[in-house]
One Martini backbone bead per residue (centre of mass of N, CA, C, O) as a GRO file, in nm:
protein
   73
    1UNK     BB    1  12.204  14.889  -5.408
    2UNK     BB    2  12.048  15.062  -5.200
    3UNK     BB    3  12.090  15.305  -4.930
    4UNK     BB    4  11.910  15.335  -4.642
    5UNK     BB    5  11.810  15.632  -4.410
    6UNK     BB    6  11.735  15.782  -4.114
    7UNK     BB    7  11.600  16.061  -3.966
    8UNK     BB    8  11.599  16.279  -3.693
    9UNK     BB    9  11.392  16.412  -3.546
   10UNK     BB   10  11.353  16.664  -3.310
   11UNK     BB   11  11.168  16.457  -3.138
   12UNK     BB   12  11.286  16.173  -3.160
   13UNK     BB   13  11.211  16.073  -3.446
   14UNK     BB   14  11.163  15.894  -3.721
   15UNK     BB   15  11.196  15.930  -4.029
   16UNK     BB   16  11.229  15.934  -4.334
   17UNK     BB   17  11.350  15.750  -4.604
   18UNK     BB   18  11.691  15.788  -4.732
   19UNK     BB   19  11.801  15.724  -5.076
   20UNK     BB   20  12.104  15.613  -5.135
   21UNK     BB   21  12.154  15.627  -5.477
   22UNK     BB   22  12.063  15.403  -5.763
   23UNK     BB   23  11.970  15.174  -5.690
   24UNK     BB   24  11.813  14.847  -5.733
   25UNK     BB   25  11.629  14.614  -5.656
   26UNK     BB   26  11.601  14.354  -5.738
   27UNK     BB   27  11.356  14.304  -5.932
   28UNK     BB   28  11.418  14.530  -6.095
   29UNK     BB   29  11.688  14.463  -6.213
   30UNK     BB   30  11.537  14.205  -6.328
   31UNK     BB   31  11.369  14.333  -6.514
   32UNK     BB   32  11.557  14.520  -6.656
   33UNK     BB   33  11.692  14.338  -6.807
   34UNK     BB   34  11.497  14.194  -6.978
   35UNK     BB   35  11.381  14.411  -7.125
   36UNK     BB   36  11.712  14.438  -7.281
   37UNK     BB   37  11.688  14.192  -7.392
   38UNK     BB   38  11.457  14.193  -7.556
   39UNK     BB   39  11.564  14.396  -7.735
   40UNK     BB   40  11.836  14.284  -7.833
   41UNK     BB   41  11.678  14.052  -7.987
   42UNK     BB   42  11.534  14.278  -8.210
   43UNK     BB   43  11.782  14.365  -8.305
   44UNK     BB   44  11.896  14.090  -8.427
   45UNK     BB   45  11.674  14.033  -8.596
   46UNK     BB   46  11.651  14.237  -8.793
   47UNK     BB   47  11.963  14.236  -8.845
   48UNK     BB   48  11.905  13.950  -9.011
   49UNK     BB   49  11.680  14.063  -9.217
   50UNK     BB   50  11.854  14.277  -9.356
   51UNK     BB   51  12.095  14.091  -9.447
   52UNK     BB   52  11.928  13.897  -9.614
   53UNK     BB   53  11.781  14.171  -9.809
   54UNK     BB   54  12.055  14.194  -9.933
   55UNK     BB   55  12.158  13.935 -10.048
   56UNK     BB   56  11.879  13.921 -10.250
   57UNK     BB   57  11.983  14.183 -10.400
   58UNK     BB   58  12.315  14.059 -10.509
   59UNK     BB   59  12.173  13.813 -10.642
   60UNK     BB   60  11.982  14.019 -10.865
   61UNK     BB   61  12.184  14.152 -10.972
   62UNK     BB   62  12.373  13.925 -11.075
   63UNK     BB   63  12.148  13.798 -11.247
   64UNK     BB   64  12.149  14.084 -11.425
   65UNK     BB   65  12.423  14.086 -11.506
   66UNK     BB   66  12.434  13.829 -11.652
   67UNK     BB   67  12.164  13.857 -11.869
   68UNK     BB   68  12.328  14.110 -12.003
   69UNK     BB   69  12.603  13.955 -12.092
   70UNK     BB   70  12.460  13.643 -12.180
   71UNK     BB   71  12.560  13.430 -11.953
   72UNK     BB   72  12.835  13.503 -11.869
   73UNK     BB   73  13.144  13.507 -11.682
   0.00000   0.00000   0.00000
C-alpha cells in the first residue's frame, strides 16, 4: 500500500495528499490479481490446446509413415 501524507500550505492549512511509492489499495490490488489469474489461466488453456494439437499431429505422421512402409513396423 501507498503511504499518503499532507503537506502544509502557506497559511497553515493543510494541502492536498501526496502519495509516497506506487502501491495500490487493497481492493485494486485484489482486481489487478484476478486479472492476471484469468490471462494466466488462458495462457494455460491455449497452452493445452497446443500440445493436444501437436499430439494429434505426430499420431498421424506415424500413421502416414506406417502406410508407406506398407504396414510394418
Amino acid at each position: 500500500m501507498a503511504l499518503e501524507y499532507k503537506q502544509r500550505e502557506s497559511d497553515g492549512s493543510m494541502g492536498q495528499p501526496v502519495r509516497v511509492g506506487t502501491g495500490l489499495k487493497l481492493d485494486e490490488q485484489v482486481l489487478s490479481l484476478g486479472e492476471q489469474l484469468a490471462q494466466e489461466k488462458i495462457k494455460g488453456i491455449q497452452k493445452d490446446l497446443l500440445i493436444n494439437s501437436l499430439g494429434q499431429t505426430v499420431t498421424q505422421l506415424k500413421l502416414e509413415i506406417l502406410a508407406m512402409k506398407g504396414g510394418e513396423v
